[in-house]
C-alpha positions as a Python dict, from the first residue, in 0.01 Angstrom:
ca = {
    (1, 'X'): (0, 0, 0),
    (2, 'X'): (223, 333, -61),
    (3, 'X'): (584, 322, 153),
    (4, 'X'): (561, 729, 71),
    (5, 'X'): (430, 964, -112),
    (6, 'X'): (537, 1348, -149),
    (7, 'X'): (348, 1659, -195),
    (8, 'X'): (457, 1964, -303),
    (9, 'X'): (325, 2308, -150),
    (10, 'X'): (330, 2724, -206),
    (11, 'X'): (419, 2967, 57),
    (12, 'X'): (306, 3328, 41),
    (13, 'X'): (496, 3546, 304),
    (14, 'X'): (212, 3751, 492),
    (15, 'X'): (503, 3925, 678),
    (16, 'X'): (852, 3966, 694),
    (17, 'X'): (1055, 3634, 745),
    (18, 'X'): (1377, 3685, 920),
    (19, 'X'): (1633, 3475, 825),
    (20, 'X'): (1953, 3591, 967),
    (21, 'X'): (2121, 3922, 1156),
    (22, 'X'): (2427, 4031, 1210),
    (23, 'X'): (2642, 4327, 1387),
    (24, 'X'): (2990, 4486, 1382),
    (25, 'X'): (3112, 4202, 1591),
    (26, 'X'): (2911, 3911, 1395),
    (27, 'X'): (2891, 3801, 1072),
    (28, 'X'): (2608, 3758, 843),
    (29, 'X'): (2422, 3426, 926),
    (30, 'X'): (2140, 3416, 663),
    (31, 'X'): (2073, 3090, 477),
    (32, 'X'): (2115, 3137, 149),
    (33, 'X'): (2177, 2859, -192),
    (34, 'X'): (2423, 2803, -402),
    (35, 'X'): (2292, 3119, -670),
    (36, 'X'): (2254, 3361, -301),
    (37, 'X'): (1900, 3322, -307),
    (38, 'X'): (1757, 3279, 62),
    (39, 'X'): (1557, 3038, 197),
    (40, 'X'): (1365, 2922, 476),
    (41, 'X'): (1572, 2623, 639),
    (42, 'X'): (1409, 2307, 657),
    (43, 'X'): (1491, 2274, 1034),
    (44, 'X'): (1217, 2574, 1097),
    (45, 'X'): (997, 2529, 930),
    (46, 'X'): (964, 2121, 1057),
    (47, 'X'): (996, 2255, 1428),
    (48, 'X'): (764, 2521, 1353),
    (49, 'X'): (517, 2270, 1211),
    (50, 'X'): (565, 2029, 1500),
    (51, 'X'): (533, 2299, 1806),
    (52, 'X'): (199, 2397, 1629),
    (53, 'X'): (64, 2064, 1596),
    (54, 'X'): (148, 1985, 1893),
    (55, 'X'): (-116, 2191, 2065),
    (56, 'X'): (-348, 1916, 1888),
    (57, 'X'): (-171, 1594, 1866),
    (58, 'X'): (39, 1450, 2148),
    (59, 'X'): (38, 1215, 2422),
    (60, 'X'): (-54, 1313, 2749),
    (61, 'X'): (249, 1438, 2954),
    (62, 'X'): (448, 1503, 2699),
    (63, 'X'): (660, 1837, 2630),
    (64, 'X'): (629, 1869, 2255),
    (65, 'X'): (963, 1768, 2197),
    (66, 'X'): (976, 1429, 2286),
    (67, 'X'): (1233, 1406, 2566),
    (68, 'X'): (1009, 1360, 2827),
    (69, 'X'): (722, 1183, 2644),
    (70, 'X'): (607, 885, 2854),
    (71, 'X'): (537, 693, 2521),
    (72, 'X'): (694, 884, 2209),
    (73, 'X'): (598, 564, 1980),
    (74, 'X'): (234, 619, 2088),
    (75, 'X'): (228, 976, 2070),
    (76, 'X'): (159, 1153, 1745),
    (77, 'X'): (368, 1453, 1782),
    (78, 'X'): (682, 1208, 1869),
    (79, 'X'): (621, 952, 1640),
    (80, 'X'): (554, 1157, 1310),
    (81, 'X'): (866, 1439, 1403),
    (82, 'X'): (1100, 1187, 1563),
    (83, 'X'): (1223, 1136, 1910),
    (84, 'X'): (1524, 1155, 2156),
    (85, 'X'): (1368, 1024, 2445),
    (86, 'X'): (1539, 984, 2749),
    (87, 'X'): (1392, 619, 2860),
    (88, 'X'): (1280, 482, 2498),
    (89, 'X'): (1584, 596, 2288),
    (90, 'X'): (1527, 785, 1932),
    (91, 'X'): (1368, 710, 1677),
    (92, 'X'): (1347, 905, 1314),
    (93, 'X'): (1087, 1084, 1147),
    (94, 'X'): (785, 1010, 949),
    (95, 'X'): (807, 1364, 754),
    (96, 'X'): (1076, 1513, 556),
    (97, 'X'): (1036, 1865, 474),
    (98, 'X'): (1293, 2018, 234),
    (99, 'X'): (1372, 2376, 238),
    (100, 'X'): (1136, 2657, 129),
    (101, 'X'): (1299, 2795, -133),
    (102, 'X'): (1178, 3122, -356),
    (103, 'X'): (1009, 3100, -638),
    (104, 'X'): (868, 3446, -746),
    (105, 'X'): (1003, 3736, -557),
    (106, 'X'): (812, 4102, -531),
    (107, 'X'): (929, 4394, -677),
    (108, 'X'): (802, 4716, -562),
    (109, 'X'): (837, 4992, -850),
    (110, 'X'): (642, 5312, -874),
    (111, 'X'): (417, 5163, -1102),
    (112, 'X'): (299, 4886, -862),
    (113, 'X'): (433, 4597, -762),
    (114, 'X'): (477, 4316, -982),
    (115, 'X'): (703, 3919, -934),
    (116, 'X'): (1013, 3811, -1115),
    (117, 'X'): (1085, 3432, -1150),
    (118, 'X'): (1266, 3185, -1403),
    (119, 'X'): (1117, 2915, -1637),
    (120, 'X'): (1403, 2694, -1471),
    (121, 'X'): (1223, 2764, -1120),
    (122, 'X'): (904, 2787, -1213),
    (123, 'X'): (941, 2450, -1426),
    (124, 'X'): (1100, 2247, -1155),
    (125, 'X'): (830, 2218, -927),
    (126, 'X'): (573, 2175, -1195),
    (127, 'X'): (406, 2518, -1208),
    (128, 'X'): (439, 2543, -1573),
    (129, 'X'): (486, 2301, -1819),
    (130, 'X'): (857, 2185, -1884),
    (131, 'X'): (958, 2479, -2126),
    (132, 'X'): (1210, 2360, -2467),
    (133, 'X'): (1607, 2435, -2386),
    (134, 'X'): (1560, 2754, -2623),
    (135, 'X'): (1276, 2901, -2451),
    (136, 'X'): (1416, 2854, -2079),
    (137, 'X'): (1639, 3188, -2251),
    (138, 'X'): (1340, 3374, -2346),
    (139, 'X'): (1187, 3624, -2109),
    (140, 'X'): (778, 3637, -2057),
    (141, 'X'): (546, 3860, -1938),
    (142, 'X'): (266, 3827, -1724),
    (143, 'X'): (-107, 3975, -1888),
    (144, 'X'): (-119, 4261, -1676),
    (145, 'X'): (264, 4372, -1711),
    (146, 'X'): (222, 4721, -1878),
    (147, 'X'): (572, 4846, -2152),
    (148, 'X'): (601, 5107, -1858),
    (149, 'X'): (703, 4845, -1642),
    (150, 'X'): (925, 4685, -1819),
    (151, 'X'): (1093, 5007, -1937),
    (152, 'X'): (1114, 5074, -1558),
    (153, 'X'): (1232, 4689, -1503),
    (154, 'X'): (1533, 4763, -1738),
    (155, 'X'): (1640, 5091, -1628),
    (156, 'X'): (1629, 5024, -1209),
    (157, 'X'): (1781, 4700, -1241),
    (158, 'X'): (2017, 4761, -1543),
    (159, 'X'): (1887, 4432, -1742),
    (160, 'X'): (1903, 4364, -2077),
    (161, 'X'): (1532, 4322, -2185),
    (162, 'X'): (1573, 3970, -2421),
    (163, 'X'): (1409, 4080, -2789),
    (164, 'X'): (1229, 3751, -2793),
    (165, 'X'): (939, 3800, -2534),
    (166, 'X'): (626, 3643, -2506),
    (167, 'X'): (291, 3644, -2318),
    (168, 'X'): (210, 3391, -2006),
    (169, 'X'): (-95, 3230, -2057),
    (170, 'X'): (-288, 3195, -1683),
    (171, 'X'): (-448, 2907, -1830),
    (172, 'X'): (-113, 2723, -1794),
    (173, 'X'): (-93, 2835, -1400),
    (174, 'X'): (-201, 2495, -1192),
    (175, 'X'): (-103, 2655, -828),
    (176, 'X'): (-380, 2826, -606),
    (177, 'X'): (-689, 3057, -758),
    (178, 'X'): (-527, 3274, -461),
    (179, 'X'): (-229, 3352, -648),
    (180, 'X'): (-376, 3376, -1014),
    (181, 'X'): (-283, 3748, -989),
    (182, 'X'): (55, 3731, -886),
    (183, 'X'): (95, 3520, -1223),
    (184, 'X'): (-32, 3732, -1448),
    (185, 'X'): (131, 4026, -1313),
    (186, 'X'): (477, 3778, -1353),
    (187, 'X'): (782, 3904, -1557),
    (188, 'X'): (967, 3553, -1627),
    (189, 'X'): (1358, 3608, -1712),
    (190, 'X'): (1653, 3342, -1773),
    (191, 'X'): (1774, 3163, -1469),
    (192, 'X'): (2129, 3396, -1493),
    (193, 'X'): (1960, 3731, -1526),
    (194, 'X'): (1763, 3612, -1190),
    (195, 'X'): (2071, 3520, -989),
    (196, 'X'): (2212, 3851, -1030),
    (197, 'X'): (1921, 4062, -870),
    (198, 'X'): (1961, 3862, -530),
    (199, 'X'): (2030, 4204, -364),
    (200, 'X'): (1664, 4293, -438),
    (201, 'X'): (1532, 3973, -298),
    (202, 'X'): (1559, 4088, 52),
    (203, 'X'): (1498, 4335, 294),
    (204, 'X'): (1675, 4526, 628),
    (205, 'X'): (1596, 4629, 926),
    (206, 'X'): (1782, 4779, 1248),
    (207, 'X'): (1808, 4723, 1581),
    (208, 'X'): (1962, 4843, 1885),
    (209, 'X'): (1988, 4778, 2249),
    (210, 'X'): (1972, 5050, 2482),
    (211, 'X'): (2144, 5079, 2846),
    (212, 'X'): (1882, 5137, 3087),
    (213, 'X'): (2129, 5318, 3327),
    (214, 'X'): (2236, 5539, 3089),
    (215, 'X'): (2010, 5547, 2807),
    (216, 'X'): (2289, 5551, 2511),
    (217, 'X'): (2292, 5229, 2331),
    (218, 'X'): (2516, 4968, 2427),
    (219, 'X'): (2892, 4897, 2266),
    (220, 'X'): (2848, 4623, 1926),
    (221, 'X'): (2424, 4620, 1976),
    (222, 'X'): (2323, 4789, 1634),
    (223, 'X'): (2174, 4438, 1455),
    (224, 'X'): (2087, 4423, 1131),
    (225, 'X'): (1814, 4192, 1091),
    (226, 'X'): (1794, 4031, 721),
    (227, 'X'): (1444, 3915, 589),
    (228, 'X'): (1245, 3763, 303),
    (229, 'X'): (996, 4060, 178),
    (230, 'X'): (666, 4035, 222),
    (231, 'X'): (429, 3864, -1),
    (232, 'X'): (744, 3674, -150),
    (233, 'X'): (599, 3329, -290),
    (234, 'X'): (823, 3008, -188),
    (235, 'X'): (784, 2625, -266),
    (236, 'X'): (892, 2344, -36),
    (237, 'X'): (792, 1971, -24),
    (238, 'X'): (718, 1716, 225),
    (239, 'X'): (769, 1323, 188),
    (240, 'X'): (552, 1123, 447),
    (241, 'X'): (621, 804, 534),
    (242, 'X'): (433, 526, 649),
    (243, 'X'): (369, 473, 985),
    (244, 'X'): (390, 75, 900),
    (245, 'X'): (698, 103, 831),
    (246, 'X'): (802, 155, 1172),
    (247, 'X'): (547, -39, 1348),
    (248, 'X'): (305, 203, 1444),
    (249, 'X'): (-61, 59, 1381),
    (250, 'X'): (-251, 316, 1607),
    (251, 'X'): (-166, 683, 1736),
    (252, 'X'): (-315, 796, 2117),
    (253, 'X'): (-373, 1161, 2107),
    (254, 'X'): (-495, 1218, 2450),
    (255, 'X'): (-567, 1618, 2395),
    (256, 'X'): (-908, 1557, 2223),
    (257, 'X'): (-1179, 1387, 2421),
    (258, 'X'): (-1335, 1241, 2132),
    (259, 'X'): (-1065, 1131, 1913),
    (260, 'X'): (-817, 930, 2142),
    (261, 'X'): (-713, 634, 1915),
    (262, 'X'): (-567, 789, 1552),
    (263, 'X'): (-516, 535, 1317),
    (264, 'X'): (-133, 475, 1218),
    (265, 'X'): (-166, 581, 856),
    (266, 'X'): (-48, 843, 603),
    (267, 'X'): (-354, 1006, 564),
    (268, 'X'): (-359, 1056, 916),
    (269, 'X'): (2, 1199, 908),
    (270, 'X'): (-139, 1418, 665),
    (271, 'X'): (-392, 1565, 893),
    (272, 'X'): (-127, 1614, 1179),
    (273, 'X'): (112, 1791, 975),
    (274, 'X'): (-196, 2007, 812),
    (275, 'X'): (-291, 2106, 1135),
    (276, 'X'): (27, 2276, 1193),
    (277, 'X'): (60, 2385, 842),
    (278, 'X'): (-282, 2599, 887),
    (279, 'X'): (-135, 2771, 1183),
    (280, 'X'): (136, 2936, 1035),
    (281, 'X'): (-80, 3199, 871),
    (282, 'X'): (-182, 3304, 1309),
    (283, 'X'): (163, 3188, 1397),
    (284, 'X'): (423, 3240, 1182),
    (285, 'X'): (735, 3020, 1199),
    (286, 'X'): (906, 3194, 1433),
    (287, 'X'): (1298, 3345, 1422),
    (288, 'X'): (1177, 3702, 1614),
    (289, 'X'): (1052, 3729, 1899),
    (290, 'X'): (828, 4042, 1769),
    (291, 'X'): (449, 4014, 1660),
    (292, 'X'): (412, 3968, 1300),
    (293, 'X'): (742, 3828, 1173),
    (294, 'X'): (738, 3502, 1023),
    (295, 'X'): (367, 3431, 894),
    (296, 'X'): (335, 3174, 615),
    (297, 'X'): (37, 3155, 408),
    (298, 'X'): (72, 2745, 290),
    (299, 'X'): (-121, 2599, -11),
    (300, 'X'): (-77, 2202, -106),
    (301, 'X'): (-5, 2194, -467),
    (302, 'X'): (-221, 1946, -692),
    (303, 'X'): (66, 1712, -842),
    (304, 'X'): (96, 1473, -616),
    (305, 'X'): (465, 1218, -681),
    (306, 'X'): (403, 873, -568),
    (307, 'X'): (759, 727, -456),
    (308, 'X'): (632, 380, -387),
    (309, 'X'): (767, 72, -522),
    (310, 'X'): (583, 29, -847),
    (311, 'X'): (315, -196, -819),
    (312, 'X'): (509, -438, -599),
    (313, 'X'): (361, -439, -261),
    (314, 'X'): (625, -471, 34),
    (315, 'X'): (556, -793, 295),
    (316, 'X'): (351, -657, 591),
    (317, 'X'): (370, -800, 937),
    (318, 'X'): (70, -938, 1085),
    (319, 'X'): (79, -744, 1423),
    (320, 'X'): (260, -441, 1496),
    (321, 'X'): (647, -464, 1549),
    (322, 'X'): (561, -250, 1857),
    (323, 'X'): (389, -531, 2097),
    (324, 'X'): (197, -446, 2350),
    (325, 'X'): (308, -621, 2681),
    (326, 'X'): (70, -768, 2970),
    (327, 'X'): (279, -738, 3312),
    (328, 'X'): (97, -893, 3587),
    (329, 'X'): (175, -973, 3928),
    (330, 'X'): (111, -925, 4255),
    (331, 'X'): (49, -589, 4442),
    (332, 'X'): (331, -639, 4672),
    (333, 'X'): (581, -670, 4377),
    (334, 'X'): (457, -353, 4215),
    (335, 'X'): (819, -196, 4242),
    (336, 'X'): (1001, -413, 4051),
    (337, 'X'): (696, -450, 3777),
    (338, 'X'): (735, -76, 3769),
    (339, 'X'): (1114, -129, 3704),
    (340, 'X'): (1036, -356, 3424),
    (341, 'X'): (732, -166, 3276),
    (342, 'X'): (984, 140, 3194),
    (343, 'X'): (1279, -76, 3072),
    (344, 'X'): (1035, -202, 2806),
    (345, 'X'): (928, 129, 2689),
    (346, 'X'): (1295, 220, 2681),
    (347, 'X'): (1272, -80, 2428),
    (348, 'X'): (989, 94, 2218),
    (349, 'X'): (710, -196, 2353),
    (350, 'X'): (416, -106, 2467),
    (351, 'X'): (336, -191, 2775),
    (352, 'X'): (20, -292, 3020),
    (353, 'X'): (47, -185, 3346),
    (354, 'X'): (-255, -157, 3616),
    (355, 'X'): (-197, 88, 3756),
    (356, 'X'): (-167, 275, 3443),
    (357, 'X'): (-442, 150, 3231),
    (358, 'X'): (-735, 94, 3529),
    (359, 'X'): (-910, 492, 3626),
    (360, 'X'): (-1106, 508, 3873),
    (361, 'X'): (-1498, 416, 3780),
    (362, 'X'): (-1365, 127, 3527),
    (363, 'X'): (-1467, -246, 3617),
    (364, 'X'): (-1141, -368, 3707),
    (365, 'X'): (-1229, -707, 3542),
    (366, 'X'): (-1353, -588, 3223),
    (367, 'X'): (-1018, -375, 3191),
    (368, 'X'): (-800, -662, 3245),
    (369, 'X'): (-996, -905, 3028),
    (370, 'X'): (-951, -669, 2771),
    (371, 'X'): (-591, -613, 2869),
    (372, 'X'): (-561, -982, 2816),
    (373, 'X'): (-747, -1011, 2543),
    (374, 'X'): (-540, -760, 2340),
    (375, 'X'): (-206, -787, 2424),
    (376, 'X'): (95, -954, 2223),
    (377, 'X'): (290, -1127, 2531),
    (378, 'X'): (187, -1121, 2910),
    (379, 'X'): (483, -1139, 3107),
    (380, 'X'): (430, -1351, 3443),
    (381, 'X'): (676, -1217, 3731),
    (382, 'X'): (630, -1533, 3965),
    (383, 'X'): (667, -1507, 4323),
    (384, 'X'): (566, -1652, 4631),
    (385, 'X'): (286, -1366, 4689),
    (386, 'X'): (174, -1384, 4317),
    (387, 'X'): (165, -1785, 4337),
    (388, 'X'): (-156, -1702, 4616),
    (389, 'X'): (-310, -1483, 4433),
    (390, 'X'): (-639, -1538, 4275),
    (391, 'X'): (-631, -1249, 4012),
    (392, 'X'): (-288, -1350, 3890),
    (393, 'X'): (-411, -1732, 3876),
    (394, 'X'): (-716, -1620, 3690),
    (395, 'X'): (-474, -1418, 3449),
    (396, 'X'): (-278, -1727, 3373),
    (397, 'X'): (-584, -1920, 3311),
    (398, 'X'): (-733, -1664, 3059),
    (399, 'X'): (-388, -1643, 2903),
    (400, 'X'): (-295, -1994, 2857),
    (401, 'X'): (-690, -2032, 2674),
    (402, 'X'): (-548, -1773, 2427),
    (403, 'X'): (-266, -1992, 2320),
    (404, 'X'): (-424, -2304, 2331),
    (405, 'X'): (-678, -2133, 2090),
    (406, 'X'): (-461, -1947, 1853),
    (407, 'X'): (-155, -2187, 1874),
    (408, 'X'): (128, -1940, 1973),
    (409, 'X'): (299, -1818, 2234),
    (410, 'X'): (212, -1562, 2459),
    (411, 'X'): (281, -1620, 2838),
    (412, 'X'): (616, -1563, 2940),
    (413, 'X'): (735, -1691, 3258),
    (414, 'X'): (993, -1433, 3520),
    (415, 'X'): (1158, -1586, 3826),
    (416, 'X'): (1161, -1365, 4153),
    (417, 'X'): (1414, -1412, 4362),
    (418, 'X'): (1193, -1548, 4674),
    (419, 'X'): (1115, -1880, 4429),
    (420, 'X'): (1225, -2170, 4341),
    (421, 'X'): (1197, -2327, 4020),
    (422, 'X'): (1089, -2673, 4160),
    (423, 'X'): (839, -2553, 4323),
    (424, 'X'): (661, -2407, 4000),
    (425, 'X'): (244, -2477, 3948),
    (426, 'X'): (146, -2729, 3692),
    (427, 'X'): (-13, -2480, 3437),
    (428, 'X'): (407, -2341, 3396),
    (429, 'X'): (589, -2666, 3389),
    (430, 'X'): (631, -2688, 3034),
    (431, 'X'): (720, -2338, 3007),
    (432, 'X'): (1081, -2178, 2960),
    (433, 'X'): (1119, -1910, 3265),
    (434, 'X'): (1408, -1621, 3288),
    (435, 'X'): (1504, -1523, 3598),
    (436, 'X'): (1510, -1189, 3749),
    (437, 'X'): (1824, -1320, 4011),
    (438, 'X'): (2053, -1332, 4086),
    (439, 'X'): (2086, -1022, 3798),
    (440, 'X'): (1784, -854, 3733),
    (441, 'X'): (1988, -722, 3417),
    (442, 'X'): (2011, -1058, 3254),
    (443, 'X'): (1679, -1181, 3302),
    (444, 'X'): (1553, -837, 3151),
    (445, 'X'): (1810, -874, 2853),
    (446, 'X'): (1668, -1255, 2833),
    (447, 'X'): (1326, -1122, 2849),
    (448, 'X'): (1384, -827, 2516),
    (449, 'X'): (1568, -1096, 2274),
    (450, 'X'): (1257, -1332, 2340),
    (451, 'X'): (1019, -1141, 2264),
    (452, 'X'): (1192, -972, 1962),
    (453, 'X'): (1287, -1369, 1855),
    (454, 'X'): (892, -1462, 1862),
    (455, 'X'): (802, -1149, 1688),
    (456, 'X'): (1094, -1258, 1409),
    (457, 'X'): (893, -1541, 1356),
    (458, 'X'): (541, -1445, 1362),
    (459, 'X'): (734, -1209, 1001),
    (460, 'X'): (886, -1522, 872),
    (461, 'X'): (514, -1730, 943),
    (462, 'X'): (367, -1408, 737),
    (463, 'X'): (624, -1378, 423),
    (464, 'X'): (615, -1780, 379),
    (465, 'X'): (218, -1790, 390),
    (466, 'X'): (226, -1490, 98),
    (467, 'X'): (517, -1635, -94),
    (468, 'X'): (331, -1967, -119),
    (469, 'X'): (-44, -1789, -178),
    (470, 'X'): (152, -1613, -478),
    (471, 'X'): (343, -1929, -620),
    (472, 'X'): (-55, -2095, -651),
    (473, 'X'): (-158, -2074, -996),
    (474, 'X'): (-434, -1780, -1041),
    (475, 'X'): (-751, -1828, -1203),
}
């Protein structure tokens, strides 16, 4: 099983991409590296990717953004971007995008328009073979450059054309069939000679914000808005992690009716971050509010850079390390099971509540046998009203079959205030109970370290089973 892989992918600018203004009273705020080249930060072009998904992947009632998710490590949007929710925490992402940096840049001249790149940038992200130290000097030109245009390349932009030139065989071009043309009409210079053209890399525009009183524009509002030219070509890559690695077994994407339950895979966070990937080319990624600015034309690259551990698998739990959690009681204790239902979640547990889980149509029966049936713990809040009821007593029946069956633990036992421990049935004598008085606080805090202790050793069960399958001798 892969902990990650990474993928590389092209980016063809179908539009302008703003990436910074500024105005008499404000400094220049474009992104730029360490030779002045500008790219696309890797903070938009993640958020862009996640609002855009979003409209396809999430969990019901939640934003896009995670804070107000009712379960972000159920939901595909939260769990695969990350999540600062405000009753289950944070948690980090399954996706890290790097910057979209440039990696052939237009040049319009009056004898068309042709690219200019480097063998260093060209090289790095496996577009062309790893050139020899000597020819990452030499300059190469594309099979449709013309002498005119290089005579025109070294005249407008005052370089030194390098003697030693050669052609660039398209044959050696693995990127899209898309952009075949771009690299043969190519002119590929030394990494220096590159670096000092950055001033022809992008483009300006103006604007300016009128008084509607007066009409005259207003005092400091002339912006000059800085962008990437169109039909520049940029790379950027993407590491995906697995979702095991977290916990997460199984996404619930309730915005398609007939693809609810995702499976918790890489593959599958492949297809989520696709789906916002694909967009950009409608969409763009944002950074002016104007129509047309920002649209990204994204191709996944063919090399493909597993990052896993060798051939050494890593130890995988038997469950998910996000249980899901039975709650039952009675009706007439609903408010506190509501209480505890969201200071689980806050925990990152899934949790099983009635009310919740039951619509209106389902057999109410069927849904909690299955409830039952499925869950990691079922937590039993006891109480005088619950201790008379039949469905609760028919809950702890079904529940202690299960661990009679499979030999582990599963029901545990909460104290209401209203009983007393003496007075506990038979089928709960043997059991350990918290108590919910007289701090409902340290019961709950009681109730989180024992279930996070019996999940500890259902791991340790697991690794000691595979480190004694593997000490057997094979064959």
């Amino acid at each position: 099983m892969k902990e990650l892989i990474s993928k590389r992918y092209l980016a063809l600018a179908l539009e302008p991409i703003h990436i910074g203004s500024q105005s008499k009273s404000t400094p220049s705020a474009t992104a730029r590296d360490v030779d002045g080249f500008p790219f696309i930060p890797a903070s938009s072009l993640k958020g862009s990717v996640r609002s855009l998904s979003a409209g396809l992947f999430k969990f019901e009632g939640c934003d896009g953004k995670g804070w107000h998710c009712p379960q972000p490590h159920k939901c595909p949007s939260c769990s695969v971007f990350g999540f600062a929710n405000f009753h289950a925490g944070t948690a980090s992402s399954l996706v890290r995008f790097s910057s979209a940096s440039m990696v052939l840049i237009p040049i319009k001249s009056e004898f068309g328009v042709f690219w200019l790149s480097s063998w260093y940038r060209l090289s790095k992200i496996g577009l062309v073979p790893e050139p020899s130290e000597s020819n990452k000097k030499h300059w190469a030109f594309g099979e449709q450059i013309q002498d005119l245009q290089i005579e025109w390349l070294r005249k407008n932009l005052k370089l030194d054309i390098d003697p030693k030139t050669e052609k660039i065989s398209t044959q050696e071009w693995i990127g899209p069939s898309d952009l075949r043309d771009t690299y043969e009409r190519a002119i590929v210079i030394d990494e220096y000679s590159l670096s000092s053209l950055f001033g022809f890399f992008t483009g300006l525009s103006t604007s300016i914000s009128i008084d509607g009183l007066t009409g005259r524009a207003r005092d400091g509002a002339l912006f000059e808005v800085e962008h990437i030219n169109r039909m520049s070509v940029l790379c950027f890559e993407i590491v995906y992690i697995n979702p095991i690695l977290r916990g997460i077994r199984q996404f619930i994407n309730n915005q398609s009716l007939t693809n609810v339950e995702i499976p918790a895979d890489i593959e599958h966070v492949e297809q989520i971050i696709q789906s916002g990937l694909e967009k950009l080319k409608f969409y763009g990624i944002g950074g002016k509010r104007s129509r047309g600015y920002g649209r990204l034309k994204i191709w996944e690259l063919p090399s493909i850079e597993d990052l896993s551990n060798g051939e050494q698998d890593f130890l995988i739990p038997p469950r998910s390390s996000v249980p899901l959690i039975f709650i039952s009681y009675s009706s007439k204790n609903v408010s506190i099971a509501r209480r505890l239902a969201a200071d689980l979640q806050s925990e990152q547990m899934d949790v099983w509540l009635d009310e919740k889980k039951i619509l209106v149509g389902d057999s109410i029966h069927q849904k909690v046998e299955e409830g039952i049936s499925k869950c990691d713990y079922l937590i039993l809040l006891v109480s005088q009203d619950s201790m008379r009821s039949n469905w609760v007593q028919d809950e702890i029946n079904a529940v202690r079959t299960r661990e009679k069956s499979h030999s582990k633990t599963i029901l545990l036992p909460a104290l209401l205030p209203d009983v007393d421990s003496a007075c506990l049935p038979s089928l709960l004598c043997d059991k350990k109970f918290t108590k919910f008085a007289p701090k409902y606080e340290d019961g709950l805090r009681e109730l989180i370290e024992s279930i996070k202790g019996h999940e500890n050793r259902k791991i340790e069960k697991h690794n000691k089973a595979n480190s004694a399958d593997a000490k057997k001798p094979r064959g």
